[in-house]
C-alpha positions as CSV (number, residue, x, y, z in Angstrom):
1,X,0.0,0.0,0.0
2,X,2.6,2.4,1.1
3,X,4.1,1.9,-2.1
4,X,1.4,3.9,-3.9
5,X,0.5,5.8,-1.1
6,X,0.8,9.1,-3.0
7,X,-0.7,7.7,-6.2
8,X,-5.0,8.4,-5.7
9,X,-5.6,7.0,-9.2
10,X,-3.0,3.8,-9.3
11,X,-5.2,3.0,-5.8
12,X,-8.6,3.3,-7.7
13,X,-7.0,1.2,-10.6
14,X,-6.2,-1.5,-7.8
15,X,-9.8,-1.6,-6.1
16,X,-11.7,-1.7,-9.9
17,X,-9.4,-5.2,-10.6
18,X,-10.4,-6.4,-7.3
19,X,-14.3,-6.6,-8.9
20,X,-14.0,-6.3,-12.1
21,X,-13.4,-10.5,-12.3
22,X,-11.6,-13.2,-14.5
23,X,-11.7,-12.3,-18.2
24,X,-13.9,-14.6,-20.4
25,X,-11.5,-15.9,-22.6
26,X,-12.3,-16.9,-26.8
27,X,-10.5,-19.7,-28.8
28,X,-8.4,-17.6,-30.0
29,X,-7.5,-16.4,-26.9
30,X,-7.6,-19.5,-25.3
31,X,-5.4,-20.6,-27.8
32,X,-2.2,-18.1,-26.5
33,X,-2.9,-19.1,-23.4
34,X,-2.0,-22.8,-23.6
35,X,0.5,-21.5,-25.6
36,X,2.2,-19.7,-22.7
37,X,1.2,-22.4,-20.4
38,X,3.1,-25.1,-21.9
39,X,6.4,-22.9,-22.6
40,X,6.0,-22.5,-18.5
41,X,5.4,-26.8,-17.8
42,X,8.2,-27.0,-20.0
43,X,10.5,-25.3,-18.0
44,X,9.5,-26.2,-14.9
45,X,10.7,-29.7,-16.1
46,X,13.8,-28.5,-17.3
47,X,13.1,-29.6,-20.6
48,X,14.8,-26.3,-22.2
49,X,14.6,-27.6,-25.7
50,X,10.9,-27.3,-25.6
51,X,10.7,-24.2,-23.0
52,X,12.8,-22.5,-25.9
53,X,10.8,-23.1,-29.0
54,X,8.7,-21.1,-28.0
55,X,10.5,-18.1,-27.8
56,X,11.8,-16.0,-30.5
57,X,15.5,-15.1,-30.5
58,X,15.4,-11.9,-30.1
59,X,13.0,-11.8,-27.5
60,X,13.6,-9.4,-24.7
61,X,13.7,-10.6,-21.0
62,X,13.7,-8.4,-18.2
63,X,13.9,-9.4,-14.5
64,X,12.3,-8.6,-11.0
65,X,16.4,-6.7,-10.7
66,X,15.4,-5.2,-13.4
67,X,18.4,-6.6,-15.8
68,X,17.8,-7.3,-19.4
69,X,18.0,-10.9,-20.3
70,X,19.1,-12.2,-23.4
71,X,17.6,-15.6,-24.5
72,X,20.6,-17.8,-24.5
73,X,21.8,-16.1,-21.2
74,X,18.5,-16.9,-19.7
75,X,18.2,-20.9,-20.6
76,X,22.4,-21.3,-19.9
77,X,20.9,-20.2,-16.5
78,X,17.3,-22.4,-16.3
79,X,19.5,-25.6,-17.5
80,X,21.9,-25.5,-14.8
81,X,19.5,-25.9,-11.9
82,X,17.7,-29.1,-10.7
83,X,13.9,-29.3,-11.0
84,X,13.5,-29.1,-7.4
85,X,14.7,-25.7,-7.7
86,X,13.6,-22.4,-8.9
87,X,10.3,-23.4,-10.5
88,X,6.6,-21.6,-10.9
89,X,3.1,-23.0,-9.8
90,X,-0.5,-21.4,-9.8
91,X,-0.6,-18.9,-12.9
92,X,-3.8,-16.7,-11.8
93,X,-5.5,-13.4,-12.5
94,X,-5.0,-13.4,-16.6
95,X,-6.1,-10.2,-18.2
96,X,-5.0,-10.8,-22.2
97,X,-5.2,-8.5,-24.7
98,X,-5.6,-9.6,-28.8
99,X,-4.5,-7.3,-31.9
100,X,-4.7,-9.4,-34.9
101,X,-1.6,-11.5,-35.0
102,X,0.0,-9.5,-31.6
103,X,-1.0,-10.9,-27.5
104,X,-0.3,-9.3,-24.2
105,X,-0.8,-11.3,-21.0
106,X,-0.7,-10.3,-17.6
107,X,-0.8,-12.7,-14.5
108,X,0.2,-13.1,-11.3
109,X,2.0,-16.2,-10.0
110,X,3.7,-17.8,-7.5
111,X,7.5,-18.7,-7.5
112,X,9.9,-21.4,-5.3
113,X,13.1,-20.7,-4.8
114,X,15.4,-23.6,-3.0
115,X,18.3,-23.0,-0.9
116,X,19.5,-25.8,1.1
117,X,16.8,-26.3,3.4
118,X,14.8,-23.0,3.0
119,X,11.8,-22.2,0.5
120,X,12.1,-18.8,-0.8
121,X,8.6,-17.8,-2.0
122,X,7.6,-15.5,-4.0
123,X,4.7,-13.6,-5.7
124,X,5.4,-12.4,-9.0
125,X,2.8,-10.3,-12.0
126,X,4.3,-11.2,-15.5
127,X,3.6,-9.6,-18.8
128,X,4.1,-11.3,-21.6
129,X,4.0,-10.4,-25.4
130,X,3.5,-12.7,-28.3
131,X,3.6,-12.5,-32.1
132,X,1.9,-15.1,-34.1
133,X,4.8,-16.2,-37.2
134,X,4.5,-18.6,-39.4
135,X,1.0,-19.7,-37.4
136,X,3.2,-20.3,-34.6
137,X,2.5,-18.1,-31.3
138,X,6.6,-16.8,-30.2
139,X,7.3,-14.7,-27.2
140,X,9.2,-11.6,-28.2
141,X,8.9,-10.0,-24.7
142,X,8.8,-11.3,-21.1
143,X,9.1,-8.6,-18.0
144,X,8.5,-10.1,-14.5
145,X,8.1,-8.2,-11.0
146,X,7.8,-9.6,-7.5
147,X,4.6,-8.1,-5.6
148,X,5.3,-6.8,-2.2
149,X,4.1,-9.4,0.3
150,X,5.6,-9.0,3.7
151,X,7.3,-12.6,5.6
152,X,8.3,-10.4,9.1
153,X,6.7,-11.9,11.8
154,X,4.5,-9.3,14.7
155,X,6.4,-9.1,17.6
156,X,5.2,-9.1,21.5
157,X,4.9,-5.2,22.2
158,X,2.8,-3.0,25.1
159,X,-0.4,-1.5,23.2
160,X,-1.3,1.0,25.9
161,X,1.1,3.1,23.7
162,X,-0.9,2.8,20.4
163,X,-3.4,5.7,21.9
164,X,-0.7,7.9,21.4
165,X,-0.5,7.0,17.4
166,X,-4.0,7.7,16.7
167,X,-4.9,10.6,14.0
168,X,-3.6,11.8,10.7
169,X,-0.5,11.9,8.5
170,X,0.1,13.8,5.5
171,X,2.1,12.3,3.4
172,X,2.4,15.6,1.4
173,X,0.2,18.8,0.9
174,X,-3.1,17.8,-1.2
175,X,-1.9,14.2,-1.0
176,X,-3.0,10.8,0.9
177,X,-3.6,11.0,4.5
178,X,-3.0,7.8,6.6
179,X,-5.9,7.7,9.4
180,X,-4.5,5.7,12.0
181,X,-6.9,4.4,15.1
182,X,-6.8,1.8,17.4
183,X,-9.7,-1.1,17.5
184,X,-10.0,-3.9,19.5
185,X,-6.3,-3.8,21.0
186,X,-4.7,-3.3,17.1
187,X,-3.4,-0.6,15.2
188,X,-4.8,0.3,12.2
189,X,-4.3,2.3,8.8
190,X,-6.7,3.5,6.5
191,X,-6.1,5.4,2.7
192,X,-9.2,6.5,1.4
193,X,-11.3,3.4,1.6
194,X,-8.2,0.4,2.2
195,X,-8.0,-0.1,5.4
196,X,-4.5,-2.4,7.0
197,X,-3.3,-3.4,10.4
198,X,0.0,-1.8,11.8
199,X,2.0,-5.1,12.8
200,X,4.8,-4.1,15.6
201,X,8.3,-5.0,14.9
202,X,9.2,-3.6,18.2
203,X,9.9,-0.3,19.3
204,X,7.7,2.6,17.5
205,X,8.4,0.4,14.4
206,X,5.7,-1.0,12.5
207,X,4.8,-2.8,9.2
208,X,2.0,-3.9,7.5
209,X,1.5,-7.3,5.2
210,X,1.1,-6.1,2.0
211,X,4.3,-3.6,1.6
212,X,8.3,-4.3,2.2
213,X,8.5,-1.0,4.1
214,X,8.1,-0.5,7.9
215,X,7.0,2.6,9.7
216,X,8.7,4.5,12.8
217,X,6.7,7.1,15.0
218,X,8.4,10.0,16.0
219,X,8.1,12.2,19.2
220,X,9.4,15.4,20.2
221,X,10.6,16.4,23.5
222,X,7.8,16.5,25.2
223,X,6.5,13.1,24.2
224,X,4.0,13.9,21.9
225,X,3.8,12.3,18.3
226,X,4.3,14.4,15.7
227,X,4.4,12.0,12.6
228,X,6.3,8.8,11.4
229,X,8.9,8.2,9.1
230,X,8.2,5.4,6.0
231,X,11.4,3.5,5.4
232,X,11.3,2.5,2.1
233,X,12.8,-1.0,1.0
234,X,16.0,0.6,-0.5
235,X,16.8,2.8,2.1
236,X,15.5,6.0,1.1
237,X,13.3,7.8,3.5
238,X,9.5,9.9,3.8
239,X,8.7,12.3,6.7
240,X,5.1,12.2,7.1
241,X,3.8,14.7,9.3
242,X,0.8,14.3,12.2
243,X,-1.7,17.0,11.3
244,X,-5.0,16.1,13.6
């Protein structure tokens, strides 16, 4: 959330796909689809010479790091790692798009990650673009992102302090205001109409489960609360002030 805090119409973008439901799909459609879903089951087998017919040489790969990926870099990477290793499961939420002889799908989906004993998991929204050649479907374009979904665990804290957190924060003038308030013994957020629990990390320190950020109150001499600072994933830093 905190991530598009400042961003009124991204947040009204996000609550319309939350109703608008799964897209109806034609043949045609239908047809990409499969398409895309085998190239995936092939991969996820490791069987690279099938995973790569399927995608054109000069296709352009971007990552979550956001590096470009050429196509023989990418598979001299895939081949090298077991199947129980990095692999994908649950393709979900396609929106696809059809011009003619040109496709662009958008999904989430949920990726494993193996090191020794530890599953890393993560949730990812692809877009993919394909060009029909030859009557063959190739993908000419793959970009993937991870979606920020929070693993901290809540710690043990005293909540007779979360009186003192309760009001409003600007996070800029004639931007989003945070409304925090307290309910039932929890800490709360609300933007607009999305509404998230504070989770303590300890501290003034808090986080919530659907951003990679964390949140510190801050007091001035007296003790009072004057606003929190967001600490962004990378290190960078907001000041949001307490106006109410």
């Amino acid at each position: 959330m905190r991530s598009i805090a400042c961003l009124s119409v991204a947040l009204c973008m996000a609550r319309g796909a939350k109703t608008s439901g799964q897209q109806k799909f034609s043949p045609a459609e239908q047809e990409v689809l499969n398409v895309s879903q085998a190239r995936r089951d092939a991969s996820n087998r490791r069987d690279m010479a099938a995973s790569a017919r399927y995608v054109a040489e000069d296709c352009i790969l971007s990552s979550d790091d956001g590096v470009l990926v050429t196509k023989a870099e990418y598979y001299q990477h895939m081949e090298k790692l077991p199947v129980e290793y990095d692999h994908s499961t649950n393709g979900r939420e396609f929106v696809l798009r059809l011009h003619g002889d040109t496709a662009v799908i958008n999904f989430r989906i949920t990726t494993h990650e193996q090191f020794g004993d530890s599953d890393i998991v993560s949730e990812q929204r692809r877009t993919e673009t394909w060009l029909k050649r030859k009557g063959s479907w190739l993908l000419v374009a793959l970009q993937w992102d991870n979606i920020p979904v929070n693993f901290r665990q809540p710690v043990p804290v005293d909540t007779s302090f979360y009186k003192d957190y309760a009001g409003q924060y600007e996070w800029r003038p004639h931007g989003d205001v945070d409304v925090v308030s307290m309910k039932d013994g929890k800490l709360w957020s609300r933007f607009d109409k999305d509404e998230d629990e504070y989770l303590p990390l300890g501290g003034e320190t808090f986080f919530i489960k659907n951003d990679l950020g964390s949140v510190t109150f801050v007091r001035d001499v007296q003790g009072h609360v004057t606003g929190y600072t967001y600490h962004r994933l990378d290190g960078q830093e907001i000041h949001v002030k307490k106006i109410k």
